[in-house]
Structure formats: structure tokens, C-alpha cells
C-alpha positions in Angstrom: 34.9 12.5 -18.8 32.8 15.6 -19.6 32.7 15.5 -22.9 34.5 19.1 -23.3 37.6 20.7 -24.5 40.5 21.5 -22.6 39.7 25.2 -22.7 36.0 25.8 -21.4 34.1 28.7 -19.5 32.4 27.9 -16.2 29.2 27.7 -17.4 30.5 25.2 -20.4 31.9 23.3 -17.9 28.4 23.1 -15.6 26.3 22.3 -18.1 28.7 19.5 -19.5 28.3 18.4 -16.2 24.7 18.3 -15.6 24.4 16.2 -18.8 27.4 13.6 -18.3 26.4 10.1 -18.6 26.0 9.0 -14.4 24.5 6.9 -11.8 23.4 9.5 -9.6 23.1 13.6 -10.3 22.4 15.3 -6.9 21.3 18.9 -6.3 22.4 20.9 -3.4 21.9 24.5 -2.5 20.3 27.1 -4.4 18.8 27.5 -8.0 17.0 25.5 -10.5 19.1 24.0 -12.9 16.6 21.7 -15.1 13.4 22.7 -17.1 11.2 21.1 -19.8 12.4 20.9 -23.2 9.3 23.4 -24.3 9.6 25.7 -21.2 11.5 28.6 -21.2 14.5 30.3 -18.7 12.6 33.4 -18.5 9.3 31.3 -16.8 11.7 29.4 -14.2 12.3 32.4 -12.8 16.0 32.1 -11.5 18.0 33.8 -14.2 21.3 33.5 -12.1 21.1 30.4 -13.7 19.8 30.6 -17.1 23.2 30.0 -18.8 23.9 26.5 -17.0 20.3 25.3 -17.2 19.6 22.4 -19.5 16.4 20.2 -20.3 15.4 17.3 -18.8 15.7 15.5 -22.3 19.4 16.1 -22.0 20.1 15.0 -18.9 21.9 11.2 -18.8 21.7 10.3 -15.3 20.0 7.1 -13.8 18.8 8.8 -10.2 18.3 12.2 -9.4 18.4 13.1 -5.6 17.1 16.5 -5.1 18.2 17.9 -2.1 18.1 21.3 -3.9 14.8 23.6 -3.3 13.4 23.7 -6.9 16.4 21.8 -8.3 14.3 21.0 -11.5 10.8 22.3 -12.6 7.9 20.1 -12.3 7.9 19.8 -16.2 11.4 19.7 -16.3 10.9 16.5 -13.9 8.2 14.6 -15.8 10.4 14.9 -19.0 13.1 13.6 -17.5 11.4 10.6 -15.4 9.7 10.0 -19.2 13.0 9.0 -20.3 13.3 6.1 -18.0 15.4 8.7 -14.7 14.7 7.5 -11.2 13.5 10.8 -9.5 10.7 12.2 -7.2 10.4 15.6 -5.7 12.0 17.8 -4.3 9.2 17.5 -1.4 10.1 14.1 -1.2 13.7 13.8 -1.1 13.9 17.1 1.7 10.3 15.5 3.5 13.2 15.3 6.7 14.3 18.4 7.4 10.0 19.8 7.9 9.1 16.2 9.2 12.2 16.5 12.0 10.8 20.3 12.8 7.3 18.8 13.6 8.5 16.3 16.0 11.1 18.5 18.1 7.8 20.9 18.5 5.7 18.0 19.2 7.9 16.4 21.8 8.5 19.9 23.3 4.8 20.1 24.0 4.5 16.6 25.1 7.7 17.1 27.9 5.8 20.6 28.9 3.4 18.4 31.2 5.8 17.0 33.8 7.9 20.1 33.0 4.5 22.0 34.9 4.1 19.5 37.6 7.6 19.5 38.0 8.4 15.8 37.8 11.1 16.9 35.3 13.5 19.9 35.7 14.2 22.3 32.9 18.3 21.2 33.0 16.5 17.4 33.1 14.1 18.0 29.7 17.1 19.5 27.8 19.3 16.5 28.4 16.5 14.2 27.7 15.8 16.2 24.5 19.8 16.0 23.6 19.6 12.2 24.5 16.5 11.8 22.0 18.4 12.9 19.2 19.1 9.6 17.2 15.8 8.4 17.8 14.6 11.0 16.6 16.5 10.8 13.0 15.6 7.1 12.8 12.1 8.1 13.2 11.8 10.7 11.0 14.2 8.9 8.6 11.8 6.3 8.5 9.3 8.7 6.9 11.7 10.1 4.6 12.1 5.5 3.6 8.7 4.8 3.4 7.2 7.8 1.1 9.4 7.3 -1.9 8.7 3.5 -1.4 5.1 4.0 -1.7 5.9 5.6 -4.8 7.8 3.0 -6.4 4.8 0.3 -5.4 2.5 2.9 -7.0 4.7 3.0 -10.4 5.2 -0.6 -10.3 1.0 -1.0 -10.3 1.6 1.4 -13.4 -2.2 1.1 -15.5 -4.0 -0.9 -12.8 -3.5 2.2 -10.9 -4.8 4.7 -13.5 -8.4 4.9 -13.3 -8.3 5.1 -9.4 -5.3 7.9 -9.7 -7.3 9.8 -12.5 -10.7 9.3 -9.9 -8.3 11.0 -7.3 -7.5 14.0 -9.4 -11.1 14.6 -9.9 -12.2 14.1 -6.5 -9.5 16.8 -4.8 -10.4 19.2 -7.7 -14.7 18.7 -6.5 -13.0 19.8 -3.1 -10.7 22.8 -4.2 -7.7 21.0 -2.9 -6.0 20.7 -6.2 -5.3 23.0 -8.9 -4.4 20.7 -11.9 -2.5 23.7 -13.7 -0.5 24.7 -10.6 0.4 21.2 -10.0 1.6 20.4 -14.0 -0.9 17.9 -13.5 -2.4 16.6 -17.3 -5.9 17.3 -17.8 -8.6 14.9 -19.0 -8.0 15.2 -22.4 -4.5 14.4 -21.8 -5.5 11.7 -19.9 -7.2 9.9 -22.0 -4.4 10.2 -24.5 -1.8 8.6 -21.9 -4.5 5.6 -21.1 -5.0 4.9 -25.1 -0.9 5.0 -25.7 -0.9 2.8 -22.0 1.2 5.6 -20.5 1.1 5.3 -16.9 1.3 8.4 -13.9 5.4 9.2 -13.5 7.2 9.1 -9.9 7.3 13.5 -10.0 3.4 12.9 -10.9 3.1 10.1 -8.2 5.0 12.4 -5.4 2.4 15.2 -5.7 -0.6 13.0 -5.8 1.0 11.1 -2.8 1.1 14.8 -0.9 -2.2 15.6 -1.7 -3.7 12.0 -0.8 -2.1 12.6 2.8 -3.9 16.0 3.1 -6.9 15.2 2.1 -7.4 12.2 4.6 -5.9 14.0 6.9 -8.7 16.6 7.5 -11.0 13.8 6.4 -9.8 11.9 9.9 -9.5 15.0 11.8 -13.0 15.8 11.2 -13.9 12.1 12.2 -14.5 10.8 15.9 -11.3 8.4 14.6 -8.4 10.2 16.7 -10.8 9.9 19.4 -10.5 5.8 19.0 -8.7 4.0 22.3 -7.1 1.8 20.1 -6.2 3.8 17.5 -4.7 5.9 20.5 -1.3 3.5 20.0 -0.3 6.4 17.1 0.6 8.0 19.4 3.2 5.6 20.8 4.4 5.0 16.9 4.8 8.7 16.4 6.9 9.6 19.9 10.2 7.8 20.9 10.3 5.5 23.1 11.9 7.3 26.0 8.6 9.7 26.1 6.2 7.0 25.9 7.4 4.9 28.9 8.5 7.7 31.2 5.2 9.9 30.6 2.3 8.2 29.2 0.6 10.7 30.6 2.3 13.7 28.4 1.0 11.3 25.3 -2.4 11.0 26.6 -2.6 14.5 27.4 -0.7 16.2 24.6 -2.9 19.1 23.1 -2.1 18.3 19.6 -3.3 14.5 19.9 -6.2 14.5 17.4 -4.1 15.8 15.0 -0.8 14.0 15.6 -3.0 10.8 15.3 -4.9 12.1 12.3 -1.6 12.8 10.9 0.3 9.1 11.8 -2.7 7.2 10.8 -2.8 8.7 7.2 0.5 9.1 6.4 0.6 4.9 7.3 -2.9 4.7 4.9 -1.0 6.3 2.6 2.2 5.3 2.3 1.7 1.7 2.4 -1.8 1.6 0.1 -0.9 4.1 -2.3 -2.3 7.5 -3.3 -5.4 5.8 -5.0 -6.0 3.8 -1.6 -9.4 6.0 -0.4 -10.7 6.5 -4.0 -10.2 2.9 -4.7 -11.8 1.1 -1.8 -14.3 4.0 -1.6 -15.3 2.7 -4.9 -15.4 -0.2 -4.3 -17.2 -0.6 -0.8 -18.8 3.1 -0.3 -16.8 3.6 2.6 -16.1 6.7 4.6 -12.2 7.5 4.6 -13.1 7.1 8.5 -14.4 3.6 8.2 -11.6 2.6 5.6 -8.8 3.9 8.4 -10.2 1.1 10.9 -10.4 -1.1 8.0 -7.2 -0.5 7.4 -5.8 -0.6 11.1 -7.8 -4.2 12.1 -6.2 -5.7 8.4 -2.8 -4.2 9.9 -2.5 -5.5 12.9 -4.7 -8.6 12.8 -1.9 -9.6 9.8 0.5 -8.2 11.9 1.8 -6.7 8.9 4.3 -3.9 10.6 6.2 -6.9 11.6 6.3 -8.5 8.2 7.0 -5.2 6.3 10.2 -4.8 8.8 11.4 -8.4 7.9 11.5 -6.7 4.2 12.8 -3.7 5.1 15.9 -5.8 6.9 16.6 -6.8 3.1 17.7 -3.9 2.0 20.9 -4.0 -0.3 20.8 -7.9 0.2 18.9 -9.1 -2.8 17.9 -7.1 -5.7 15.8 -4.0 -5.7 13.0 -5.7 -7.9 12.4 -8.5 -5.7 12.5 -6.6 -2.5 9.1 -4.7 -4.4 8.1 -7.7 -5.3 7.5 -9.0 -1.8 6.5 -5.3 -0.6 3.8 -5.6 -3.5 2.4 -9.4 -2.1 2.2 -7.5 1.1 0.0 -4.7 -0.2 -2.0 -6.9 -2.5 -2.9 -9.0 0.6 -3.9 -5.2 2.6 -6.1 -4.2 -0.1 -8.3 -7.1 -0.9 -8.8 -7.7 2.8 -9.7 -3.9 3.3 -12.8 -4.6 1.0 -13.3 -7.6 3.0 -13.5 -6.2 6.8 -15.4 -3.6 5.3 -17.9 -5.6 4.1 -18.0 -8.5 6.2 -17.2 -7.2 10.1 -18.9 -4.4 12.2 -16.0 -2.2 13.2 -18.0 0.0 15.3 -18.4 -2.0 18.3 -14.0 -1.4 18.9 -11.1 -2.2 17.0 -9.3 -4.0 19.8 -11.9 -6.9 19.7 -11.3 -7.3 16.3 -8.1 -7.5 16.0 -7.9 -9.4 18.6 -10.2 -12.4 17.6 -8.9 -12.6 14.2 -5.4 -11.9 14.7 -6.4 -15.0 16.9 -8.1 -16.5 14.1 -5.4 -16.0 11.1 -2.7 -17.4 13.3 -4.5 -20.5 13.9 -5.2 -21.1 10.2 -1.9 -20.3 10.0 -0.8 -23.4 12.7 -3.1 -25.6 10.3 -1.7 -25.2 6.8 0.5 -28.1 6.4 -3.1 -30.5 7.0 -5.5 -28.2 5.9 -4.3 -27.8 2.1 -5.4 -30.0 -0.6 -2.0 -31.4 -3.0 -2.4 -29.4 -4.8 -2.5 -26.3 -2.3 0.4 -27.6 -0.8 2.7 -28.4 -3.9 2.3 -24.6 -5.2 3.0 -23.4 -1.7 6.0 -25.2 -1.8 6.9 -24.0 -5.4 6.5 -20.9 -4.0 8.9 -20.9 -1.0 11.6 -22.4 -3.3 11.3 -19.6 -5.8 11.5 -17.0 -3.8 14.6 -18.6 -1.4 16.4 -18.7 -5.2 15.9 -15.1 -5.4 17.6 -14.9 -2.0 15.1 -14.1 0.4 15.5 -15.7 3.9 13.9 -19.0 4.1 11.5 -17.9 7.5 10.2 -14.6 4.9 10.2 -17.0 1.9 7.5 -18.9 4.1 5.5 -15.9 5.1 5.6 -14.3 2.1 5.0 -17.8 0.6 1.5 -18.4 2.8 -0.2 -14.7 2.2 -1.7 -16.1 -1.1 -3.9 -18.9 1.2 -3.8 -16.7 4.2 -5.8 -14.1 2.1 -8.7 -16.3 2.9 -8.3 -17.1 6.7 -11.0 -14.2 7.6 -13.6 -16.0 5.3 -12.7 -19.3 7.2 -12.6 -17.5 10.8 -16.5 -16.0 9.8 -17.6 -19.6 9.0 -16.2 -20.9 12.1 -18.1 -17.7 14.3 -21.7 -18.2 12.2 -20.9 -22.5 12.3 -19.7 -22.8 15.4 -17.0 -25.4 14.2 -13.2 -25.8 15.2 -11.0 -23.6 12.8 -9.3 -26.8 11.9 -12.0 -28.1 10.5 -13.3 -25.7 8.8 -10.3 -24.6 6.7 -9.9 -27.9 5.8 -13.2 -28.2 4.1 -13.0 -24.6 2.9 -10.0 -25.4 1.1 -11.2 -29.0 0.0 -14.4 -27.3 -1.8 -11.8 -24.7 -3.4 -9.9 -27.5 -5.1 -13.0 -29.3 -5.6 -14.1 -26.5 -7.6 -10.4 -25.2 -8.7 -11.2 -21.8 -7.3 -7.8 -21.5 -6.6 -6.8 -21.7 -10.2 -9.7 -19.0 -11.2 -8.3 -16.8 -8.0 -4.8 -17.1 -9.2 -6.2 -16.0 -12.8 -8.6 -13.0 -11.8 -5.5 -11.2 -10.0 -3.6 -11.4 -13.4 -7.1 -10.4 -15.4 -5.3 -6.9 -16.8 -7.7 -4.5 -16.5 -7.4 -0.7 -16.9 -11.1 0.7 -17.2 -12.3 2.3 -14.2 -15.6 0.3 -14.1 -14.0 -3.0 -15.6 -11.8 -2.5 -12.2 -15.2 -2.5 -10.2 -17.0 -5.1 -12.2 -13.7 -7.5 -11.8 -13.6 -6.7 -7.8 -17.6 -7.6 -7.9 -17.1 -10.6 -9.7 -14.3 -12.0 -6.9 -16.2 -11.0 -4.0 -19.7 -12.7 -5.3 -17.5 -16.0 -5.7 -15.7 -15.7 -1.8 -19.2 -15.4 -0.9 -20.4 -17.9 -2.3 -17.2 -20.0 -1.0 -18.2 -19.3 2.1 -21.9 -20.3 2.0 -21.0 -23.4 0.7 -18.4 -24.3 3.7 -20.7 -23.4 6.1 -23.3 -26.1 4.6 -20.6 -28.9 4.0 -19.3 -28.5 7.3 -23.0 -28.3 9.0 -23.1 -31.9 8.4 -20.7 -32.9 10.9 -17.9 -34.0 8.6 -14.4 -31.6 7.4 -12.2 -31.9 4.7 -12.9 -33.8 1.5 -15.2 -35.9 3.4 -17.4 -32.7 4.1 -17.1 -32.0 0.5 -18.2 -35.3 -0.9 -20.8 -36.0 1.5 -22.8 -32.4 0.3 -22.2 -33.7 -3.6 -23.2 -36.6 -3.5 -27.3 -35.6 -3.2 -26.7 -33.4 -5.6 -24.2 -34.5 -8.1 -25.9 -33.6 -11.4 -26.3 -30.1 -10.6 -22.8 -30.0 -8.9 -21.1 -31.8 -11.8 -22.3 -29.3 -14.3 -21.5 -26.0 -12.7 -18.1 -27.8 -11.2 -17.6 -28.8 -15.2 -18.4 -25.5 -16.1 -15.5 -24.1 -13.9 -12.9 -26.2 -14.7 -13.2 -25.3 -18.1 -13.5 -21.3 -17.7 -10.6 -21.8 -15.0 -8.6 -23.1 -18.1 -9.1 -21.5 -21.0 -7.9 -18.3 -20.3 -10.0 -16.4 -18.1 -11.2 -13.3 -18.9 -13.6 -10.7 -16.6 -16.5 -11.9 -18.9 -15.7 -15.8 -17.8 -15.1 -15.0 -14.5 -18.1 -13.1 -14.0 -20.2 -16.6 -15.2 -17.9 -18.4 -12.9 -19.3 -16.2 -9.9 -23.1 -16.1 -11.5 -22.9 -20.3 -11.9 -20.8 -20.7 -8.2 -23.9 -18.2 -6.3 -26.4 -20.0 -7.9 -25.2 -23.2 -6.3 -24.9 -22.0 -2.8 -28.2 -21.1 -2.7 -29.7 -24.0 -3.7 
């Protein structure tokens, strides 16, 4: 099995080990057992172990759990996760044993208030405390799910993700909170290298970027009046089990540490479910403060009631295959990101989170209720296809259709700001919004611009540009077709008709970028000849 001789020394007989041909290679205990082909034992630094020690290029595993302190070098890590091994951190894979430390203090100082005003004895916390104890795992095992998930959607983005990754690097070096060296991080030079060979960030790479991310935002919240938010005071209930929250609000309200705990919950949820790049990129791309992109990100959240629609995914686990469980993680963070850049630009957050989400939480649902007469055919027939292909993949048919509607349901904040500035039933409106889509096939160049493979930094921000000129514009037009008292493909033929030579051209013009391949230069006319419409 080993590959040796029947006559071997201990050390033989390790290192065979470490290097036989398995599905999974876990480290326990003490000592660092892998390096980089190119580092030395003498700069690991644990020399009990230099004559067991192999490189990472020799290793034959398919996953490495490192439950080991400093099982593998950093180096050693990125050499072997280069050769195609599942592996993250050591941070990442022992993020339980700190993360279930943190809470026991934190719940300590939350019980500490009815402990003082004695509405809880001493013999009465430790029992409660002892009775926590599985809800506490889940909890913190929840963390310990969620980070090394966020890292597989961030290695399954790959070169999208480069640009805004590299961007990242830069920005926590401009703020001293990253030494490249320290980290094995590669350097500019290198980077450009890796981009020109189309050699993507690796999970070990991802896992320390993913750290950093969190820190960063976190004193970038802290410092914020965000904590301080009533809404985004429900963190607080998300971080604490349940058994604290409904027998002493109070202690939550109260705690001493609540700023923090908040600042901490919020951007570990930023972070974990957008991606390391997730501040960089829609700070980029809207000029948002990480404080204003955290309520961004909490009114897309809730008003999706994505939490929900994550768990449904996260009740998949082992029952379909790994690859389309991402898959439908991925449609779920595709839909977070482009409506992030949306709220930002298009809602004032400032006036409290709970109105917002509550009006188009409101709003998406009944948009949602309206589907089935709202989409054109052709709408319709690829929302089918949809549902079908993913229920032959296995997914439950109530996700299929969930998962199936986030590609139309993408544009049911657009529909509810027509219906606010129009003053029109939702219904209505949707209907004609997507009428003048499929008059125009905007679907079709939608569908294309999120395949439009770019991995530029500024391509990335010209792209983005391009898409939100032509929702605009979508939406200026709605609002004028609908203005006339008509919906649906009435509403749309009735604004033509004045018009039609103009119409016919740029709608011709459309149709044909929308089906010859589209490329950022197309698309980018497409959005020029769409805005020049509306606002005539």
C-alpha cells in the first residue's frame, strides 16, 4: 500500500506515508511535515521533523485537512494546491476551536447582567451555560461551514476575481495591514506573470486574503456609526443562541462588547458570502464606503430573503453533487452582487434599513406572485428550461424554482422604482418592463454580458458601466410606456408606434449585436444606442 519494503525505519515508513496515493491526508498534533519543493528544512524551523518532511510536489492526496498547527508551510501549501490538492489553512480548518473561545466569553458577559440584578443565580447561569453547549457548536460550526465555502465560490470565479483580488492586496498594503512577504503572497511582478499564463489566486492564497478581508472591514465598521444601526441590531440575535436572546434581550442590548460583536457578525456575513474582493469590487464600482456597502448588503439580504434561500442549499449537502451545489451557491451570489451596485445607486439607505427592506422585500415578492403573466414566451419558455435542468441535476423541484426565477428576479427592484416614481400597480408594470425587454431582446444581451469573459481590472468596470447604463435606460423607458395608461405589449406598442423609424433602427441594431457574439465593445453601443432612445 505504501509503496515500501518489508524492512523500513520509522521515518521511511512516515514519509511513504505522507506521499501515498489518498483521498484525504489529515494532520494532527504537533510539527510541520510539508514544505515547498525550493524551501529548505533548516527555514521551517521544526527540525524534530526534518527527516519525515516531504514537498508539497510529492504529496498524492486529493484533500488535505489540517487540523495540525503549521502542518504545511504556506509555500509548501500553494505548491501543493498548484497541483490540483483541495486544501486551505491551517486558520481555516482550526477557525473553531478560537471562534468557540470567543463566544463562551461573549455569552459569559452577556449572562453577567441578570447575574447582577439577580434574576439568574450563579448554580442557574452554569446550568444554562452546560445546557447551551450544542448550540453553541452548531453555531460556531456554522462558521467553521461557511468560510471554506466562501473560498471555493471565490476559486470557482477563478480570473474574474483577479483584478479585484490583486486591488485588495494593494489596498491592505496602502494601510499596513498586510505584509506581502510575510504572507507568501506574489508580488506585482509575479502577478502579472500568473494573469498572462491565466493563473488564478489558490485556496491557501484565497484563505489568507479571506482573513485579512474580515479584518479590514471589521475596524472599517467599527469605526462607522453601522453597529450603532437598530436594524442591523438583529446581529446580535444571529450571533447568540437562542436561549439568550429570548430569556434576556436585555443582556443583548446591553452587552458591553455590542459594537464589536456586530462589527464582527456583519463582516464575517460580507465576507463570507461576497468573497474577499466584495469591498474592493463594489467600492470600485459605486465609490461606496465599506459602511454604506454593509447596508447595501444587509437590505439585498434580507429584502431577497437570501438566509432562507442559502439554507435550502445548505440542506443539499451530500445529496447532489459538490459542483452543482456551487453552482446554485454561485446564482445566489451573482444575484447579491449586481443588486449591491444597484441599491447603492438607486435607494437612499440613510433614512433606515427597516423601511427598505421592508417595501421591497414587499415589492420582490409581488413580482414574484406575477411571473407566470408577467413574462413574455419567451421569458417563460427559458424559465421553464431552467427549472427542468436543474431538477435533472437533482435539486428539489420548490429550489429548482427559486433558483430557476433569480435570473428575472434580478430586475424586480428596477420594476418596484418604476412602480414608486409611476405610481402604477406592480403588475402592470413588470409586465410592460418585461414586454419592452423582449421587444428589444435585452434579455438575450443580459444573458450574454454575464458570460462577456473579462479579466482587466478596468475592462471589469467598463463592462459593469455598460450594464447599468442599459438597466437605466430600461427603466426610463417603462416608466414612459406605462405613463400612457396601457401594460404589457400593449404599453409597448402603443409608445412605438409614433416613433417607429427611430425605434426600428436602434431595436434592429440590437437584435443584431445581441446575436453575433457580443463582446464589451458591442455591448457598450448597445447601452450608448438603448440611452439615446430613452431620452428622446
Amino acid at each position: 500500500m505504501f509503496g515500501v519494503g518489508e524492512h523500513v525505519t520509522p521515518h521511511e515508513l512516515m514519509r511513504a506515508i505522507l506521499k501515498t496515493p489518498v483521498d484525504l491526508l489529515y494532520f494532527g498534533g504537533i510539527g510541520t511535515y510539508v514544505r515547498a519543493a525550493d524551501e529548505t528544512d533548516e527555514s521551517v524551523g521544526d527540525r524534530a521533523n526534518d527527516a519525515i518532511r516531504v514537498a508539497g510536489a510529492a504529496l498524492r492526496c486529493k484533500v488535505i485537512g489540517e487540523g495540525a498547527n503549521l502542518g504545511m508551510t504556506q509555500r509548501g501549501r500553494v505548491e501543493a494546491a498548484s497541483r490540483g490538492i483541495r486544501l486551505n489553512t491551517d486558520a481555516i480548518d482550526n477557525s473553531a476551536g478560537v471562534n468557540t473561545s470567543d463566544v463562551e466569553v461573549n455569552i459569559k458577559i452577556a449572562l453577567s447582567i441578570p447575574l447582577r440584578d439577580r434574576r439568574l443565580a450563579l448554580p442557574d447561569r452554569n446550568a444554562l451555560l452546560a445546557a447551551m453547549t450544542e448550540n453553541v457548536a452548531a453555531l460556531v460550526l456554522r462558521n467553521n461551514y461557511l468560510q471554506p465555502l466562501a473560498i471555493s465560490l471565490s476559486e470557482r470565479r477563478g480570473m474574474e476575481d483577479f483584478g479585484f483580488l490583486q486591488r485588495l492586496i494593494q489596498n491592505l498594503e496602502a494601510r499596513q495591514m498586510l505584509d506581502r512577504a510575510v504572507e507568501y503572497l506574489p508580488d506585482d511582478a509575479a502577478l502579472a506573470e500568473r494573469r498572462r499564463r491565466s493563473q488564478p489566486f489558490t485556496r491557501p492564497e484565497l484563505a489568507v486574503l479571506l482573513a485579512h478581508a474580515k479584518l479590514s472591514l471589521y475596524e472599517d465598521l467599527l469605526e462607522s456609526a453601522v453597529p450603532d444601526d437598530r436594524y442591523l441590531g438583529r446581529e446580535m440575535v444571529r450571533y447568540f443562541p437562542q436561549a439568550i436572546a429570548a430569556r434576556f434581550p436585555d443582556a443583548l442590548e446591553h452587552h458591553r462588547l455590542r459594537r464589536e460583536i456586530i462589527a464582527t457578525q456583519l463582516g464575517n456575513s460580507m465576507i463570507n458570502r461576497g468573497g474577499p474582493s466584495l469591498i474592493v469590487r463594489i467600492a470600485d464600482q459605486t465609490g461606496a464606503t465599506p459602511a454604506a456597502i454593509a447596508c447595501a448588503f444587509a437590505a439585498v439580504r434580507d429584502s431577497y430573503a437570501l438566509s432562507a434561500l442559502n439554507g435550502a442549499i445548505d440542506e443539499l449537502d451530500n445529496k447532489l453533487s459538490g459542483k452543482v451545489q456551487l453552482d446554485l451557491y454561485a446564482a445566489v451570489q451573482d444575484l447579491l452582487l449586481d443588486r449591491l451596485v444597484w441599491f447603492l445607486r438607486n435607494v437612499d439607505l440613510t433614512k433606515g434599513l427597516a423601511d427598505v427592506v421592508s417595501h421591497y422585500g414587499e415589492g420582490i415578492g409581488a413580482v414574484a406572485t406575477c411571473l407566470d403573466s408577467a413574462l413574455s414566451e419567451a421569458g417563460l419558455r427559458a424559465r421553464t428550461a431552467r427549472r427542468s435542468e436543474l431538477a435533472a441535476t437533482g435539486v428539489p423541484e420548490l429550489l429548482a424554482g427559486r433558483i430557476a426565477d433569480l435570473g428575472v428576479l434580478g430586475a424586480a427592484p428596477d420594476i418596484v422604482l418604476v412602480a414608486d416614481r409611476t405610481a402604477r400597480p406592480i403588475a402592470e408594470v413588470a409586465a410592460t418592463y418585461f414586454a419592452a425587454g423582449a421587444f428589444f431582446r435585452l434579455d438575450r444581451v443580459a444573458g450574454a454580458a454575464r458570460a462577456i469573459a473579462v479579466d482587466d481590472y478596468f475592462d471589469r468596470l467598463a463592462l459593469d458601466r455598460a450594464r447599468d447604463s442599459i438597466g437605466d435606460a430600461e427603466r426610463r423607458l417603462t416608466a414612459t410606456m406605462v405613463s400612457g395608461g396601457a401594460s404589457g405589449a400593449a404599453a409597448v406598442e402603443a409608445w412605438v408606434t409614433p416613433r417607429r423609424a427611430d425605434v426600428e433602427r436602434v431595436r434592429a441594431a440590437i437584435h443584431e449585436i445581441a446575436g453575433s457574439g457580443l463582446t464589451l465593445s458591442k455591448l457598450a453601443v448597445a447601452a450608448s444606442l438603448l440611452g439615446d432612445l430613452a431620452k428622446t
